[in-house]
Structures are given as C-alpha cells and as structure tokens.
Backbone as a ProteinNet text record, in pm:
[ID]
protein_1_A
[PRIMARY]
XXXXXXXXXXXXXXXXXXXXXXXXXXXXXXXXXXXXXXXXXXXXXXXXXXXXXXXXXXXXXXXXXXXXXXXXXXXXXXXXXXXXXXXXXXXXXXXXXXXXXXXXXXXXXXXXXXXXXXXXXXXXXXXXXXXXXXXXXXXXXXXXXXXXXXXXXXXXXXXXXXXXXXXXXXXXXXXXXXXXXXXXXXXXXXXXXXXXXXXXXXXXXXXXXXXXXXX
[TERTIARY]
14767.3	14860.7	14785.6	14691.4	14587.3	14527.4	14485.8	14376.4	14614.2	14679.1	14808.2	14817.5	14804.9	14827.2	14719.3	14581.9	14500.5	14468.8	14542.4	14608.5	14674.9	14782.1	14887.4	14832.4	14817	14704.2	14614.5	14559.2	14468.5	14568	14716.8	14786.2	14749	14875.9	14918.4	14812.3	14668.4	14557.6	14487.2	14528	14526.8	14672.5	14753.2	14861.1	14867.3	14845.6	14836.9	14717.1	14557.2	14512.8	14560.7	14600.3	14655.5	14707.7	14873.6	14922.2	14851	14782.3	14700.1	14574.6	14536.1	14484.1	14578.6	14700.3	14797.2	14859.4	14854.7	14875.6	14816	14682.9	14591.3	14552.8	14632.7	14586.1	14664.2	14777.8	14821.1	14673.3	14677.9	14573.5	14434.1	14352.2	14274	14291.2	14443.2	14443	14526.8	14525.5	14595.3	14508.8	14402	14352.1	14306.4	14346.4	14333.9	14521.1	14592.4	14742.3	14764.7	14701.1	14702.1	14644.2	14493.7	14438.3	14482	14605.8	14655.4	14799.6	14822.7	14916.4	14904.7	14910	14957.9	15004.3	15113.3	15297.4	15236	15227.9	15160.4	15094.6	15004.5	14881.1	14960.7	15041.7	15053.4	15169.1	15245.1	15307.4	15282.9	15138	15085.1	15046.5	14972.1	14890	15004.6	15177.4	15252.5	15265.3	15283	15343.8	15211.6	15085.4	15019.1	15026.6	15062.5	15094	15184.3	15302.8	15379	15419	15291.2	15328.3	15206.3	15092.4	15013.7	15107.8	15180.3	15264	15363.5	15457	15582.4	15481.2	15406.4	15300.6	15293.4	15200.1	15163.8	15322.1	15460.1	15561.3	15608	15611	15607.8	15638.5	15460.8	15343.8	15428.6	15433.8	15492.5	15575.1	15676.6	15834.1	15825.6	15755.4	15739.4	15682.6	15559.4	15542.8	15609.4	15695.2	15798.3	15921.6	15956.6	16049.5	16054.4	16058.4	16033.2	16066.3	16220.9	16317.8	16321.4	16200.9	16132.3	16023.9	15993.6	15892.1	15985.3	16100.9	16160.3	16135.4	16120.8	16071.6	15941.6	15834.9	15713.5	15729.9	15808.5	15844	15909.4	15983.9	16060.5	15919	15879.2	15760	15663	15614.9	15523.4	15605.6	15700.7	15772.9	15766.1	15848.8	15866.9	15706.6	15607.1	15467.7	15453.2	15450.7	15417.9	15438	15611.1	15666	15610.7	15629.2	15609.7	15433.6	15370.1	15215.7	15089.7	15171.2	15101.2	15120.4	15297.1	15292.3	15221.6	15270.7	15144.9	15000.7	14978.1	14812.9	14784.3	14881	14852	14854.1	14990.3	14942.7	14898.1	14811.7	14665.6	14573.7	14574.4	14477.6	14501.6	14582.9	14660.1	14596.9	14624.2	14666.8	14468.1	14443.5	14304.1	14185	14215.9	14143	14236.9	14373.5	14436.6	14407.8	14280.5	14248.6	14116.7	14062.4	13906.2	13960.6	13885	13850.4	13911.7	13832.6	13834.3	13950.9	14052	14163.5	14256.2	14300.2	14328.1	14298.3	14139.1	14051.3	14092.9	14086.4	14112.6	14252.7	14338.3	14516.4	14505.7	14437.8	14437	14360.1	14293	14194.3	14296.4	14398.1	14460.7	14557.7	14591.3	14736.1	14685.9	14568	14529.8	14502.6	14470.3	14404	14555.3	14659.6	14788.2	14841.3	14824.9	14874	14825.8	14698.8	14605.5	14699.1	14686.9	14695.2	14893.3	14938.3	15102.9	15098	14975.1	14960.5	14913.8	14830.6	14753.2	14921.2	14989.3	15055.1	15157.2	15205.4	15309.7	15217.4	15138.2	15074.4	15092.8	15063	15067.4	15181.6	15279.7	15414.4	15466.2	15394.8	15505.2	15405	15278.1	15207.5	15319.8	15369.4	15398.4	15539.2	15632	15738.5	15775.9	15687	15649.4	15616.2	15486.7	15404	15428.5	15457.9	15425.7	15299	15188.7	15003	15005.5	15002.4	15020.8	14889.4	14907.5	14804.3	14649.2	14585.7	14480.2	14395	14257.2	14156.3	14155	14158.3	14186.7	14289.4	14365.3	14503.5	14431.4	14331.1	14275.5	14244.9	14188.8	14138.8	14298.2	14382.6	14531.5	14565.7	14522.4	14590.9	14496.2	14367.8	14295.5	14305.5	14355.1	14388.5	14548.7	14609.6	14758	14736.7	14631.3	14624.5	14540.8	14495.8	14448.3	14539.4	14653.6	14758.7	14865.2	14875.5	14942.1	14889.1	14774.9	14724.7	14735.7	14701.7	14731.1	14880.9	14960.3	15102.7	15157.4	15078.6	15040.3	15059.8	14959.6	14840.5	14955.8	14994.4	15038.8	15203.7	15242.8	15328	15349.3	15224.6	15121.8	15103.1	15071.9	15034.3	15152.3	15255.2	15351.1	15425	15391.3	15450.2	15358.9	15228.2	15163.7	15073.6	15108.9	15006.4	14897.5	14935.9	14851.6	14700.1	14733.7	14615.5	14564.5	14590.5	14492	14338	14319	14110.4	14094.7	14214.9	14168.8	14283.8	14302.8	14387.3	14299.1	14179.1	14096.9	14154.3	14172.8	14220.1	14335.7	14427.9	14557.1	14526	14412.8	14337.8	14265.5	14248.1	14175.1	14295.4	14383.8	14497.2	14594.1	14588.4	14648.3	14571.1	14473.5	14375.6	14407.9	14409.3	14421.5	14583.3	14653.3	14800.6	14802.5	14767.1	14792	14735.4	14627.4	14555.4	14617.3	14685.6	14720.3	14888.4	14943.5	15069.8	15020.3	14965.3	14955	14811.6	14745.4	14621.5	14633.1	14691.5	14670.7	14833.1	14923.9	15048.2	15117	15080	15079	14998.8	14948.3	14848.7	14877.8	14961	14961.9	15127	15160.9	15339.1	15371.5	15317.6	15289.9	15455.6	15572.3	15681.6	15712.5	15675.3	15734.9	15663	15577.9	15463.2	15523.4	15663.7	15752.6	15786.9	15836.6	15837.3	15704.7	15599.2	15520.4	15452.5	15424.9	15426.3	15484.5	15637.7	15734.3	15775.2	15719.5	15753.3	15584.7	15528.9	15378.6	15384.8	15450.6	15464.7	15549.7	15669.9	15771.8	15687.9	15606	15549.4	15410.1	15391.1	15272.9	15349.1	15443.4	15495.2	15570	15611.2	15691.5	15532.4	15422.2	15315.2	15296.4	15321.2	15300.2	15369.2	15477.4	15616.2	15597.4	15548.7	15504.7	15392.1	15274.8	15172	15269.2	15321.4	15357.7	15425.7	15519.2	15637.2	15587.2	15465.3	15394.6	15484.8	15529.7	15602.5	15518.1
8022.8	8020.4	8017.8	7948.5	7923.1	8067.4	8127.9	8290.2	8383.4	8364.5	8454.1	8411.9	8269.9	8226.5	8302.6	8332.8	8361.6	8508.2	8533.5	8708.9	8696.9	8639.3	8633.8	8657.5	8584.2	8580.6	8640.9	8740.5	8826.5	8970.2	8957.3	9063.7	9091.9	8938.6	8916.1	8992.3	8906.6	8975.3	9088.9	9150.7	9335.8	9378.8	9328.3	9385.8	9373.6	9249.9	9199	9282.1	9269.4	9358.9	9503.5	9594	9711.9	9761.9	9608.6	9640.3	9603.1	9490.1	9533.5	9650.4	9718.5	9846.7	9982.2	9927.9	10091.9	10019.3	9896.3	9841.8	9882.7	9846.6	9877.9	10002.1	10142.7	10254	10285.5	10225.4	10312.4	10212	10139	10091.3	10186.8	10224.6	10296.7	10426.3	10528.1	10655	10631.1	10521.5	10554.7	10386.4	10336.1	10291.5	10270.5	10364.8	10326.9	10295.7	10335.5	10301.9	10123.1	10110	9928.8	9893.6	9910.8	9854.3	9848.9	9895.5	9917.2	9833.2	9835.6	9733.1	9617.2	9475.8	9329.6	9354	9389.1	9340	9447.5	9560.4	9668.6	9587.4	9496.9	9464.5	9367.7	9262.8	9108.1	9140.7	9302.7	9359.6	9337.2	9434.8	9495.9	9349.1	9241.5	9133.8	9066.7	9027.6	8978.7	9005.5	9154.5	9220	9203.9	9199.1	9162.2	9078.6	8953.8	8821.5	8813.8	8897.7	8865.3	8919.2	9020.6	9072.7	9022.1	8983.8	8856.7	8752.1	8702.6	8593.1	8582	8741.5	8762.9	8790.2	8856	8874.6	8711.7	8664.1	8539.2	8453.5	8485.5	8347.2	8405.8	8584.2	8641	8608.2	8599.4	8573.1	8396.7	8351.8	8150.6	8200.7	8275.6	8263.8	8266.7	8382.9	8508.2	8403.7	8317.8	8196.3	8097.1	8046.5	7947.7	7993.7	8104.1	8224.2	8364.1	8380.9	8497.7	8603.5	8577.7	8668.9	8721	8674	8703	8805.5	8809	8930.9	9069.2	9075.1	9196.7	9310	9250.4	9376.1	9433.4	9307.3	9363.3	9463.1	9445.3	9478.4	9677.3	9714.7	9783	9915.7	9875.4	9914.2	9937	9927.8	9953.7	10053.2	10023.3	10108.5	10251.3	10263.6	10365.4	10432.2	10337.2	10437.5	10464.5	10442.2	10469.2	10594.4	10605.5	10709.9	10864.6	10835.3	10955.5	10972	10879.3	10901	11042.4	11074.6	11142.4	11273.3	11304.7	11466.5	11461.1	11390	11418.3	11452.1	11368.2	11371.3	11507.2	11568.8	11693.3	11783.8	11791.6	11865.3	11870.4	11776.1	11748.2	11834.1	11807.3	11854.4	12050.3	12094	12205.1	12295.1	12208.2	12279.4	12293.2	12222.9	12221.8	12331.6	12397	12405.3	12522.3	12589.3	12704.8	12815.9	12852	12996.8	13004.8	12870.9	12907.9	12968.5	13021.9	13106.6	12954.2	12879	12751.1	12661	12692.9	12643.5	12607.3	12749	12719.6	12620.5	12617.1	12510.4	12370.4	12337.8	12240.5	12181.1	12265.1	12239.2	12193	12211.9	12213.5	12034.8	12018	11890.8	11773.1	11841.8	11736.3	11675.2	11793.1	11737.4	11669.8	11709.1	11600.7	11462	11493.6	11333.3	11262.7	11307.6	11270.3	11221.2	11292.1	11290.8	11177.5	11141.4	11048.1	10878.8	10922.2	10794.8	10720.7	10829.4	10858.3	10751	10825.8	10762.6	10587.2	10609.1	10448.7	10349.3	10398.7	10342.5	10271.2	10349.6	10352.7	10297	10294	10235.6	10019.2	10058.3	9890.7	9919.5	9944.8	9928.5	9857.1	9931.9	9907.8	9789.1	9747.3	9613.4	9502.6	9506.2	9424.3	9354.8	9465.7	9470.8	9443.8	9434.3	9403.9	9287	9250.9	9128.1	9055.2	9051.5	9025.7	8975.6	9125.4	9056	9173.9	9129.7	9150	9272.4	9377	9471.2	9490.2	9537	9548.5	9576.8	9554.9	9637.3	9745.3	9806.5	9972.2	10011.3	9939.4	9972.7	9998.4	9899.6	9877.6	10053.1	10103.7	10233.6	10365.4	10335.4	10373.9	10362.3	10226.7	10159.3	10204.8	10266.1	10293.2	10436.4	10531.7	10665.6	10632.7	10550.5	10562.8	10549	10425.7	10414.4	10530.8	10582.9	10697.2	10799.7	10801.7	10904	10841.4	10668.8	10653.6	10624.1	10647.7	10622.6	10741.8	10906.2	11023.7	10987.7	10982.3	10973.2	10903.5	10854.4	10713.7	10781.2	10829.1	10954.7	11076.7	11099.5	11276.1	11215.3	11151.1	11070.5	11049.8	10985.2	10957.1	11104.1	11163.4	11344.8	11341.4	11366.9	11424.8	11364	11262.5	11199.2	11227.2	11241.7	11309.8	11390.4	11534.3	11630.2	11653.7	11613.2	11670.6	11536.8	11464.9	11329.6	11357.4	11448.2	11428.1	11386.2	11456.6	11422.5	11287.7	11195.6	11056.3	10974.9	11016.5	10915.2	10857	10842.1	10771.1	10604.6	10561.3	10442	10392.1	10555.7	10525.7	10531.1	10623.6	10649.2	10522.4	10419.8	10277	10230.5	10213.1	10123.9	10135.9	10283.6	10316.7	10298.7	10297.5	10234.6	10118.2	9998.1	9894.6	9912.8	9927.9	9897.8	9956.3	10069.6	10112.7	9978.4	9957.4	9860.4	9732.7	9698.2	9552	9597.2	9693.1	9718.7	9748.3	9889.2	9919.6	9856.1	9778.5	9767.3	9554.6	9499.8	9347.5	9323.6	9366	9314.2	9289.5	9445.1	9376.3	9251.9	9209.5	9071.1	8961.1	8983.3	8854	8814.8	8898	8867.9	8969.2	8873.9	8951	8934.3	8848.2	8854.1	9027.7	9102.1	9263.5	9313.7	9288.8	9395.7	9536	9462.7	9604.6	9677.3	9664.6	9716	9860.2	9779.8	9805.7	9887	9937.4	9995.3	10089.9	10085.8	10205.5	10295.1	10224.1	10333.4	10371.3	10338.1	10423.6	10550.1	10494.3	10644.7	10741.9	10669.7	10752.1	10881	10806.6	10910.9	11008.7	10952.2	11052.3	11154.8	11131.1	11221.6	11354.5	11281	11362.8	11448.2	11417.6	11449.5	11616.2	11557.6	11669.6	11739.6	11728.1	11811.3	11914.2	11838.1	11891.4	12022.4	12002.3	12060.4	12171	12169.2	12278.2	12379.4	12297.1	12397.8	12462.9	12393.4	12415.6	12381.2	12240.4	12180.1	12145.7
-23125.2	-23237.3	-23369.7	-23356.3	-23490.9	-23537	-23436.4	-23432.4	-23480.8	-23440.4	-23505.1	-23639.7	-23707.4	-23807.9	-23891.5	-23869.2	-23952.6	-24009.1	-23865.5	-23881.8	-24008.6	-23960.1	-24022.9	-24232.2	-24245.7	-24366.3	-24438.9	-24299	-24330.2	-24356.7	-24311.4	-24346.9	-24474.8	-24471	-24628.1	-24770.5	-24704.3	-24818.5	-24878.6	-24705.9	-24728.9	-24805.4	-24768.4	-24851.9	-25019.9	-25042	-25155.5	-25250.7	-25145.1	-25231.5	-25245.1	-25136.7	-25158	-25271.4	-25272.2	-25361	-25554.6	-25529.4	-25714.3	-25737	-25593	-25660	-25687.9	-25698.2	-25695.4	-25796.6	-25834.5	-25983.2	-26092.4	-26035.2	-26115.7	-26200.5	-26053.5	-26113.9	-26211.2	-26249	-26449	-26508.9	-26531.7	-26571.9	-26624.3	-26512.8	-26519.3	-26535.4	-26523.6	-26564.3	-26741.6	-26771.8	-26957.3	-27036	-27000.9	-27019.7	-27195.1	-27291.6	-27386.7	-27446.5	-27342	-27358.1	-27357.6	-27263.2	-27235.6	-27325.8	-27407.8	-27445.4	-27579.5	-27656.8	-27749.7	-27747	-27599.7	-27598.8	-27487.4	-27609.1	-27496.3	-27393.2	-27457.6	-27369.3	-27249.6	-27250.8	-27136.6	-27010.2	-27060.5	-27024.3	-26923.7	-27019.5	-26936	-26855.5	-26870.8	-26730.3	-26597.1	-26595.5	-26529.4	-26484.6	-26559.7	-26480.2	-26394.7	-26490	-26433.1	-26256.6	-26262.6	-26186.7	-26055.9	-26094.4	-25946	-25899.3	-26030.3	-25920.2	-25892.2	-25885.7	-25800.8	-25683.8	-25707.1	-25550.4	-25464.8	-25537.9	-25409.2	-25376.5	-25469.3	-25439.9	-25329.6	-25349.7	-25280.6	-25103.6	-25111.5	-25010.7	-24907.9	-24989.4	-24884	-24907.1	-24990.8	-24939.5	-24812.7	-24763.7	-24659.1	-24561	-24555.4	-24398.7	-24415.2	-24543.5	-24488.1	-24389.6	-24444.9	-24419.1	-24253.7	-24241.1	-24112.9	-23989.5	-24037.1	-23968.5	-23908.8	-24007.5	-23927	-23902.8	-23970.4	-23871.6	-23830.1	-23721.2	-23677.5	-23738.7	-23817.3	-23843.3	-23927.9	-24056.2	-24162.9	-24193.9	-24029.2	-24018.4	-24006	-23965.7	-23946.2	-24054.2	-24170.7	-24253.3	-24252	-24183.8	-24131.5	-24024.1	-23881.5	-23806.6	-23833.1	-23958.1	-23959.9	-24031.2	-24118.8	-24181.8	-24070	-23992.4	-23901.2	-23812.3	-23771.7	-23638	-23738.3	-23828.5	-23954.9	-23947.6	-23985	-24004.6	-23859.7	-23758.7	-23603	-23564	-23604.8	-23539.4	-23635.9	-23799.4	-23848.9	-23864.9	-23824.6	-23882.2	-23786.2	-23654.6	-23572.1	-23630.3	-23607.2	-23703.5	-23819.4	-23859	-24066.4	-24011.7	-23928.7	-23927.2	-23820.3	-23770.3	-23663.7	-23826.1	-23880.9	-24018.2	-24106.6	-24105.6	-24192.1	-24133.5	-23995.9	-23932.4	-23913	-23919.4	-23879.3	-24034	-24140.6	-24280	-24324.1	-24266.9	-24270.4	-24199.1	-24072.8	-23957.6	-23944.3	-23929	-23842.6	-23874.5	-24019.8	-24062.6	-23944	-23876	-23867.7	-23687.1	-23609.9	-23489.5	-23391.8	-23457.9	-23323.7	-23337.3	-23400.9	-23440.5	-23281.6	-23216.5	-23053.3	-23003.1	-22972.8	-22875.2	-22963.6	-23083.1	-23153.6	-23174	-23142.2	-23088.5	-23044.3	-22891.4	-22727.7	-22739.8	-22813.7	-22790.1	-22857.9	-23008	-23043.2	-23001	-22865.1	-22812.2	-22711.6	-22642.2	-22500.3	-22596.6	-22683.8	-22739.2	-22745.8	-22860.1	-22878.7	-22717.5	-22642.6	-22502.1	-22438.1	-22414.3	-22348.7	-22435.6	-22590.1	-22636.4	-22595.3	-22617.4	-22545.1	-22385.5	-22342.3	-22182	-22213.3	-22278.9	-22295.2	-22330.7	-22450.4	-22433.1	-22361.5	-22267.2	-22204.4	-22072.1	-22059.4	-21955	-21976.8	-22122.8	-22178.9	-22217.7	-22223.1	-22240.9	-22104.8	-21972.7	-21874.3	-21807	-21856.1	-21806.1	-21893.8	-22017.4	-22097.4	-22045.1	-22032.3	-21984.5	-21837.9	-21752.9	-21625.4	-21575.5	-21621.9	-21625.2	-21707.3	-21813.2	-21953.4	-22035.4	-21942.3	-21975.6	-22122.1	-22254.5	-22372.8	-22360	-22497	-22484.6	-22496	-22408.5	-22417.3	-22524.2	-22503.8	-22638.9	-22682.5	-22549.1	-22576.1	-22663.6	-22712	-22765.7	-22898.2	-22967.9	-23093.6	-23123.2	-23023.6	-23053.9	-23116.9	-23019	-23036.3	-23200.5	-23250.1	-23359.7	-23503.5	-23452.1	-23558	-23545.7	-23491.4	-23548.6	-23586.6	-23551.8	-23633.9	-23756.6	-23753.4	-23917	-24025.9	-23952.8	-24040.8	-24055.2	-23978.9	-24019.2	-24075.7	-24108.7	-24170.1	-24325.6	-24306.5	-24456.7	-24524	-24386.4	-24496.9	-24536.3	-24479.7	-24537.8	-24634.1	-24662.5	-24790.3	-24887.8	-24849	-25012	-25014.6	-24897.8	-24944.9	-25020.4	-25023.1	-25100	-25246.4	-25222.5	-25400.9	-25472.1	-25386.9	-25438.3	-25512.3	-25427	-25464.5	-25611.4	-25597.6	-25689.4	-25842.3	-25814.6	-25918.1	-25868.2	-25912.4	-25854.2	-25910.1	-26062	-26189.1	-26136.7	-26074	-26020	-25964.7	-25891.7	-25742.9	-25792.2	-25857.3	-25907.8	-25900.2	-25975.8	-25993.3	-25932.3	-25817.8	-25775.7	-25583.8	-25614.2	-25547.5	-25468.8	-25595.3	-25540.2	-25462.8	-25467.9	-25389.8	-25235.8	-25222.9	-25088	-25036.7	-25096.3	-25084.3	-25021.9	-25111.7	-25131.6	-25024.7	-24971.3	-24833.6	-24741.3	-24733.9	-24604.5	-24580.7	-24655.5	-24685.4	-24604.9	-24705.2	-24673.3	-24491.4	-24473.7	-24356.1	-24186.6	-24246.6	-24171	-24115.2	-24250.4	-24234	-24165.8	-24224.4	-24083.9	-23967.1	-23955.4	-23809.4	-23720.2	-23795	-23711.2	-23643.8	-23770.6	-23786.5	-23750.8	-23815.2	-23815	-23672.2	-23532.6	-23424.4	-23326.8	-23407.7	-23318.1	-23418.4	-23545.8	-23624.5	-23585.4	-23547.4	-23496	-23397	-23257.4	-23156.5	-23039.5	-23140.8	-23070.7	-23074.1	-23165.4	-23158.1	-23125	-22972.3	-22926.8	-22835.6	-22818.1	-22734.5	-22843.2	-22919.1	-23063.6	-23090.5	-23129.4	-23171.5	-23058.2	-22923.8	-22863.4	-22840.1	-22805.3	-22856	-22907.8	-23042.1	-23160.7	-23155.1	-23107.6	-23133.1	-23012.3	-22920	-22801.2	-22855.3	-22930.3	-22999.8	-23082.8	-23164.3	-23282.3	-23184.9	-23109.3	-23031.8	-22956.7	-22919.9	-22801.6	-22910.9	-23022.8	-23150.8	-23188.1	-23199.9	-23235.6	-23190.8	-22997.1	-22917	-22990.9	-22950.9	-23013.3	-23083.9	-23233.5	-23343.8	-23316.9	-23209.9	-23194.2	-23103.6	-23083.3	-22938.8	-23047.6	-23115.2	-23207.5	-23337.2	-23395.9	-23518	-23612.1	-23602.3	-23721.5	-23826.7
[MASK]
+++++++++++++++++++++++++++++++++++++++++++++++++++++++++++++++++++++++++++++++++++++++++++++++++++++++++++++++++++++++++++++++++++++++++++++++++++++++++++++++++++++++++++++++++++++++++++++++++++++++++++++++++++++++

C-alpha cells in the first residue's frame, strides 16, 4: 500500500510538472509580452500553482477514495484506446513513400498484434486468478505512451501550426503527461487494472484495424 501511495505521488508530480511546462510555454514564445506586463506574469505564476495544487489535492482525494480517481481512470482508458492508430499514422505518414514500407506494415501489425496478445493473456490471468499484471506489461505501457504522447503534440500542432519550430516543450510536457497516465497511473490505482488492460487491447486491436484499412 505504501509502494501505491508513492506512485500515487509520483503521478501527481509528473502531472503537475507537465502541466507548468505548457504553462510556461506562452511565457517563453511572447516573453517580452510578460515582461512588460505584472498582471500577465502573476497569471501565469497563479495559474501553476494551482494546478500543482489541484494535482496533488487529486492523488489525496484518489487515496482515501477510490472514486476520485475515476477521472484518472477515464483519461487513461481515452489515451489507450486512441494512442495505437495515431502512432500506426505517425508511423505510416512517415515511412509509406520508402520501398520497405510493406515489410514495415507487416512488422507493425505483428508487433500491435503480439502486444493485443500480451494483453489479453493478463487480462484473462487477472480476471481468472486475480494474479495482477506482469512486467512484461511495462514494455506494453511504454509504446502506449509514446503514442500517446504523439497525440499530445499533434493536438498542440494543431492548435498552433505557425509553432511547430518552438513548441519543444509541449513534446516534454507530453512525455511527461503521457507517462504518468499510461505508464504510473495503472500501478498507483491498481483497483482499475481490468480497466486499464481493456482499453489497451481495445486500442491495439483498433490499431490492427487501422493498419489493414489504411486509416
């Protein structure tokens, strides 16, 4: 319970920092805007503490009730399911002019496929036994998070295209954020591990999908 509590915490701190480097960035892209104005300034400072703040009263809440995590809970299932297609068309939008594009389909769907299997393998130990998920899963949980971090960013794009050059830190800030949902959040509130399994087969198998249909 002590090693969930410290999780728990270590969410909170990835989140918290996440969220004051995507604070930060008006900051650093109009930087002589702030520095011309207070009121600008003690916004921007307001506004990080209160989202370290709102952050760790959270992880309290989420601690002595379960039912507090559900928005942790809803946020992770959400990145699970959509993070595999993004990251097949990351990978797609990147790679489908070159020769080896085929062979490189063929490798992303066995991989998508294998991890589909891992899951559902610890889906049906969990649901069975109830012997909680393996290590191997960690490996599962660190390519989600890299496709939920592109989905982060291609977000941020959109929202400013004219940035892309300097919007570095949103790519931090989604690593970060992505981590502490999909990598920490299942072992720091491990009542939603059927959850959190589920919707990760959900988004791999949608992955295939995606790879077969060229969504």
């Amino acid at each position: 319970m002590a090693s969930e509590t410290e999780l728990a915490y270590l969410f909170a701190g990835l989140l918290a920092i996440s969220a004051v480097i995507l604070l930060f960035l008006p900051l650093v892209l109009h930087v002589r805007l702030f520095s011309e104005s207070r009121l600008l300034s003690w916004l921007v400072a307001i506004a990080i503490l209160a989202v370290g703040l709102g952050a760790v009263a959270l992880v309290l809440l989420a601690i002595s009730d379960p039912a507090y995590s559900l928005p942790v809970l809803a946020v992770t299932a959400a990145l699970r399911i959509a993070s595999p297609t993004l990251l097949q068309r990351k990978v797609r939008d990147r790679f489908e002019t070159a020769r080896a594009w085929p062979v490189l389909r063929f490798l992303v769907a066995a991989v998508y496929l294998s991890l589909a299997g891992l899951l559902l393998y610890e889906l049906a130990l969990l649901v069975s036994v109830g012997r909680p998920p393996g290590p191997a899963v960690l490996s599962e949980q660190l390519v989600m998070a890299l496709g939920a971090s592109t989905l982060l960013v291609r977000f941020a794009l959109r929202a400013r295209p004219r940035d892309q050059e300097r919007l570095w830190p949103v790519w931090l800030a989604a690593i970060l954020f992505a981590v502490a949902f999909v990598v920490v959040a299942p072992y720091a509130f491990p009542a939603f591990a059927v959850a959190y399994l589920a919707s990760g087969l959900v988004g791999w198998i949608l992955g295939v999908v995606a790879i077969r249909y060229d969504w």
